[in-house]
N, C-alpha and C positions, 0 to 999 in steps of 0.2 A: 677740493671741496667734497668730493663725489668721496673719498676715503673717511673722511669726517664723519658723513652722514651713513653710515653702514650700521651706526646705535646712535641712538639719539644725544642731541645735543645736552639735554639734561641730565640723562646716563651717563654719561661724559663726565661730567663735571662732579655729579656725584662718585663715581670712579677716584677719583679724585680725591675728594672728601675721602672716603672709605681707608686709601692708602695712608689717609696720617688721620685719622679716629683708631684705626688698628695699633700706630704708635701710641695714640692716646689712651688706649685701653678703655675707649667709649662705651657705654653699653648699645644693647640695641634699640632701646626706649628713649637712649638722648640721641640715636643717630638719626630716627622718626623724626622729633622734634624739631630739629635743626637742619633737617633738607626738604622737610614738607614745608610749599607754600603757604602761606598768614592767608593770601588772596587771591583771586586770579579773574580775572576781569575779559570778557571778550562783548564789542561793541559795533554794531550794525553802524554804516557811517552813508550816508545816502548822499547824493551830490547832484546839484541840477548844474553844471557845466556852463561855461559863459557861451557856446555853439548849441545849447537848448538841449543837451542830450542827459539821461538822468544815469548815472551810475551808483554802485553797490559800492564802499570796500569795507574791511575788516580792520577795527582795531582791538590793540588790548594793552592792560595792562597788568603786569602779575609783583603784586609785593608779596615778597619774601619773608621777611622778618626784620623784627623791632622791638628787638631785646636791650637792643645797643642806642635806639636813638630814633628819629624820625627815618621814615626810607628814602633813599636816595638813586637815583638813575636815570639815567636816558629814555630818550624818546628818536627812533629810528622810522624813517622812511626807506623803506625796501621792497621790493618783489617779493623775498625769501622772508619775511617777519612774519615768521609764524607763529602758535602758540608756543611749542615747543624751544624754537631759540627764544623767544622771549622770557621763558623759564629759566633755563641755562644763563642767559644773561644776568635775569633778577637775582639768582641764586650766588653767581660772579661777586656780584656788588656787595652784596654781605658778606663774602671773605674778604673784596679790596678795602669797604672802610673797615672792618677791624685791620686788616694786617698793617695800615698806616695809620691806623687807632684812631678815627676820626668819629663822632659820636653819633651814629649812623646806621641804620640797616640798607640794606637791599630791595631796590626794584628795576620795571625796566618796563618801558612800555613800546609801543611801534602802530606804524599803521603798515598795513598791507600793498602799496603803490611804486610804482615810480616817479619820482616828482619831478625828473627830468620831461615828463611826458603831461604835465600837470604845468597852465597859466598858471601868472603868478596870483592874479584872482581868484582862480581856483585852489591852488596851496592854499590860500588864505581861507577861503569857506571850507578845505577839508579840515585845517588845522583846525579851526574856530569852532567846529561842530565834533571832534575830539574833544576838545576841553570843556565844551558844556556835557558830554556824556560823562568826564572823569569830575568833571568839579565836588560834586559830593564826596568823593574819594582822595583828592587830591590836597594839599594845604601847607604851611611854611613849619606846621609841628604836626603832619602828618606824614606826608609824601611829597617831596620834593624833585620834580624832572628835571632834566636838564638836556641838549642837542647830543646827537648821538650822529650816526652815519644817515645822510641825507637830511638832516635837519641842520641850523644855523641858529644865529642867534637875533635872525628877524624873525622865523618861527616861533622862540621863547619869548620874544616880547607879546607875539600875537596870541599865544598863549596866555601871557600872564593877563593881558588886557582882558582876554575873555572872561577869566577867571575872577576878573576885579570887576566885572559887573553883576558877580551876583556877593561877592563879599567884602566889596570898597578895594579903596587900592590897596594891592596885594604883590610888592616886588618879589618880596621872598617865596613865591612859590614855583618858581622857576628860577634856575640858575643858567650862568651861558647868554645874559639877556647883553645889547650893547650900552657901552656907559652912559648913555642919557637915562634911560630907565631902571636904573642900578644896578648895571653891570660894574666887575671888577676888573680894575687894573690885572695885567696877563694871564687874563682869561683863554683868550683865544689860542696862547704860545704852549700852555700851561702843560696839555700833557704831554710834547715835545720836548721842553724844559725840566722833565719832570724824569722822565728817560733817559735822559743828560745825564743829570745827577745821580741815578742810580746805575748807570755805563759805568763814573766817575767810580763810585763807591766800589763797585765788583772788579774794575780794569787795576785798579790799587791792591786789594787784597790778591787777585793773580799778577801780581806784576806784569799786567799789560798796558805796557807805556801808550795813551795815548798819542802823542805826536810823533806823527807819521803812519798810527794806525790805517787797516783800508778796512774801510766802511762798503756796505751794500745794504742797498734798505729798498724794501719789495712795496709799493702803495709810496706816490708823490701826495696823497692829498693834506690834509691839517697836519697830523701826527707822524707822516715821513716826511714833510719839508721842513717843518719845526726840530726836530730830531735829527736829522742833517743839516741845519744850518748852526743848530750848538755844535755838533760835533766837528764840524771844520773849524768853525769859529776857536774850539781848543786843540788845531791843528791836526786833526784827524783828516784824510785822504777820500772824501767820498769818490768809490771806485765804478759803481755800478748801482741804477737806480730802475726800478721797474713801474708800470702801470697795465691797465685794460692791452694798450695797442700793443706792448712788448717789453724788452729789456734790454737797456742801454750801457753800453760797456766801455769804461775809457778810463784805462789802468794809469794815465799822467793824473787822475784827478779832475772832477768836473765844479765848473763855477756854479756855484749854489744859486747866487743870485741871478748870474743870467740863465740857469736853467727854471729857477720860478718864473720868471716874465715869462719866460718864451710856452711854459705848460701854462700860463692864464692865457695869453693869448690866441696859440692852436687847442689848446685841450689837450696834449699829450707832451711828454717828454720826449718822443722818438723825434722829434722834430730840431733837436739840439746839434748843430754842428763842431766837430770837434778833429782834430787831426788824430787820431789815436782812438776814434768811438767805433764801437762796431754796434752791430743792432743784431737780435737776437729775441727768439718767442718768449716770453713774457715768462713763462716756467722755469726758462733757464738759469732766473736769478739766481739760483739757489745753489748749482755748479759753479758758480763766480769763484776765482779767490780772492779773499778777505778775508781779516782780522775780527770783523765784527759784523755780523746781520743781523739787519731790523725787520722784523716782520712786520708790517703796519697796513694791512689792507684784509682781508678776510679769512672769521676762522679755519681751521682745519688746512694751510694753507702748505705746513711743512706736515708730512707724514710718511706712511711706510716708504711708498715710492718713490722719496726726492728724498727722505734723510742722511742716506749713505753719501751722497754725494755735496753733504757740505764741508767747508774746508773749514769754514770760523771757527775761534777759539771760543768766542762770548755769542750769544744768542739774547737782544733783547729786545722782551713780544711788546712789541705795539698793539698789537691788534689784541680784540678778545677772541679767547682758546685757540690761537695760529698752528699749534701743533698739538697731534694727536698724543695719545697715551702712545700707540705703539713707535711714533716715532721719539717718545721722549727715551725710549728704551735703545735703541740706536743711540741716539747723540749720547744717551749715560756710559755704553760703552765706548764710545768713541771719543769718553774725555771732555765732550765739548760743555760748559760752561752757560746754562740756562738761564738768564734773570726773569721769571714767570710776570703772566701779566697783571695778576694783580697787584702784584706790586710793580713792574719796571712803566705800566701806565697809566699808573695810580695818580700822575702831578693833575689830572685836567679835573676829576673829583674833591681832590685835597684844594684846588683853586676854587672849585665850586664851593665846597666849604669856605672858606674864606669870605667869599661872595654873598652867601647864606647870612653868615655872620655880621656883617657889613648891613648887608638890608635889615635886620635886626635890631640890630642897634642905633642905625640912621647916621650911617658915618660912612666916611670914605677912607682908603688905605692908598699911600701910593705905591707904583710900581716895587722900589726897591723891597717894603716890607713885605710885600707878595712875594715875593723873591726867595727870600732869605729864611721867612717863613717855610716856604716848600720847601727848599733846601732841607731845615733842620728837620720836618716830617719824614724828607725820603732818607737822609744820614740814619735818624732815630731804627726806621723799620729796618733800615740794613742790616742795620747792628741786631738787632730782635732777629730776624729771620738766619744771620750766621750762627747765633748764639743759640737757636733748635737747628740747625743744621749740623752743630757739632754736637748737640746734646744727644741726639738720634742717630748720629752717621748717616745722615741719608740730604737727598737732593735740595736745591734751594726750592724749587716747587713746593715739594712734600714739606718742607719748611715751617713755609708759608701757610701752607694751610693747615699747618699747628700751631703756628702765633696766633691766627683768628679765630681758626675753633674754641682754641682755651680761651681767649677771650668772651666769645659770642657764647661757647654756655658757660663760662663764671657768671654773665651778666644774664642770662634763661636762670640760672641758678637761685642768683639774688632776689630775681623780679617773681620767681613761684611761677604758677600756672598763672599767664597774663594773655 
């Protein structure tokens, strides 16, 4: 993390941008236009505590742009939400739906806490005094949230409730919500599931067979137990899985499902018994050998200091921004095989979509067509994101964020000064 933050999260990211607008042959007046934020929202959030004590915190929220479509993003509870990652993140969301073409800009919002450290009455009064500070900013054709890290999808219900008593019911303005109040069928699986299929897509064009693949994926929460439980499910090897307490090592193959019981029940994966497990500091995932590693637990998490030392042939980011620029220059030389995050964890957005749509129309989809659906979005973006990776010679990253920029300014283009 500590190597991440040495330039800011949003210099980052524009970093990023920069390297494929130079392919683009952007000017500097449309590179303005399309990395400066629409908005940027920061909100006093005051809380009298169910033990009588009154606390400060800090939320925000920063929309990006919406050139493409209403904004779309998360809502994080963290210590580290600060303005600046919440920039970075807003600015994410506007490359991930163009690059999977979803009709959509970027945002992203957080509050500043622990919510571990937070009753569930209190969650509740901080959530609920959030969304009456966004509500005039927020809407189902304006800005759209959705659960991020430390939020669920009993916070976006309590969200959305908020929000429907100043504008009637209002499901579509949160995504992530549970299916009694209009949530969608594999919501929950979706950016896991979603990772699957763009594993699928990249392990096929390198001919890397998955069955019998070895898998290691850094973060058991939503998005690495969702992501290792397709990938064994298509007979891949998960070999080595990480969290907060450390990294667990057990080259015979570990049981997916009895390792999620057993992380709900203690809180950790080190607690897994296994003949062939070794346990090891949590860092060390990333020296593992394997076929395949999933980063899914926090940005900046592969960079200068650990990139040398991975074996994988394929890299696919769970997380948002898990490796640095300087280590993507490592792994370029070393061959290895990058599917970036805005597209490899793009399925939990594109389900939100879905969802979105779904509350819209006052209909319901079942599972399969969720399915199958996501599927053809993340095939569709593969093919788009190969097809400028060989136009350019250059990395699937840099790609990527040449399919969405051309997209996101064609459509700044069309819409004029808006």
């Amino acid at each position: 993390m500590s190597e991440f933050r040495k330039i800011s999260a949003f210099d980052t990211v524009n970093r990023l941008f920069d390297k494929a607008a130079d392919l683009l042959e952007l000017s500097a007046e449309k590179r303005v236009e399309l990395t400066t934020p629409y908005r940027e929202l920061m909100v006093r959030l005051p809380l009298l505590t169910e033990d009588g004590e009154v606390k400060v915190y800090r939320g925000y929220r920063v929309q990006h742009d919406n050139s493409r479509g209403p904004m779309k993003g998360g809502i994080r509870f963290h210590p580290d939400a600060d303005l600046d990652e919440v920039r970075a993140l807003a600015s994410l969301m506007t490359w991930k739906t163009a690059v999977v073409n979803l009709p959509y800009g970027g945002a992203k919002g957080g509050i500043q806490c622990n919510p571990r450290e937070l009753s569930e009455l209190d969650l509740e009064r901080l959530t609920r005094r959030f969304a009456q500070r966004m509500e005039g900013f927020i809407g189902p054709r304006e800005d759209i949230p959705g659960p991020d890290m430390g939020t669920n999808a009993r916070v976006m219900a309590w969200m959305m409730d908020e929000y429907s008593k100043f504008h009637g019911y209002s499901p579509g303005v949160v995504t992530g919500k549970p299916l009694e109040v209009g949530g969608s069928e594999g919501r929950l699986s979706a950016t896991g599931r979603g990772l699957f299929f763009a594993v699928e897509q990249s392990a096929r064009a390198m001919d890397l067979p998955l069955e019998g693949a070895r898998v290691a994926v850094q973060g058991f929460g939503n998005v690495g137990y969702w992501a290792a439980r397709f990938l064994a499910d298509a007979g891949c090897k998960i070999v080595a899985v990480s969290d907060v307490e450390g990294t667990l090592v057990c080259p015979g193959g570990l049981d997916i499902d009895k390792l999620h019981c057993i992380a709900d029940e203690t809180g950790t994966v080190m607690n897994y018994e296994g003949e062939d497990c070794q346990r090891l500091h949590r860092d060390e995932l990333f020296g593992c050998d394997c076929d395949i590693l999933v980063p899914a637990a926090l940005g900046g998490a592969i960079h200068a200091g650990n990139a040398g030392d991975i074996k994988a042939r394929l890299i696919a980011e769970g997380a948002n921004h898990p490796t640095t620029p300087e280590a993507d220059e490592i792994l370029a030389e070393k061959g290895v095989t990058v599917l970036p995050d805005i597209y490899a964890n793009a399925g939990g957005v594109t389900v939100s979509y879905f969802e979105w749509v779904q509350n819209l129309q006052q209909m319901r989809w079942d599972a399969e067509r969720v399915d199958k659906e996501l599927r053809q979005v993340m095939e569709a973006a593969f093919e788009a994101i190969k097809k400028a990776s060989e136009e350019f010679d250059t990395d699937l990253r840099t790609a990527a964020f040449v399919v969405a920029i051309r997209r996101v300014a064609e459509a700044a283009r069309l819409r004029g000064l808006h």
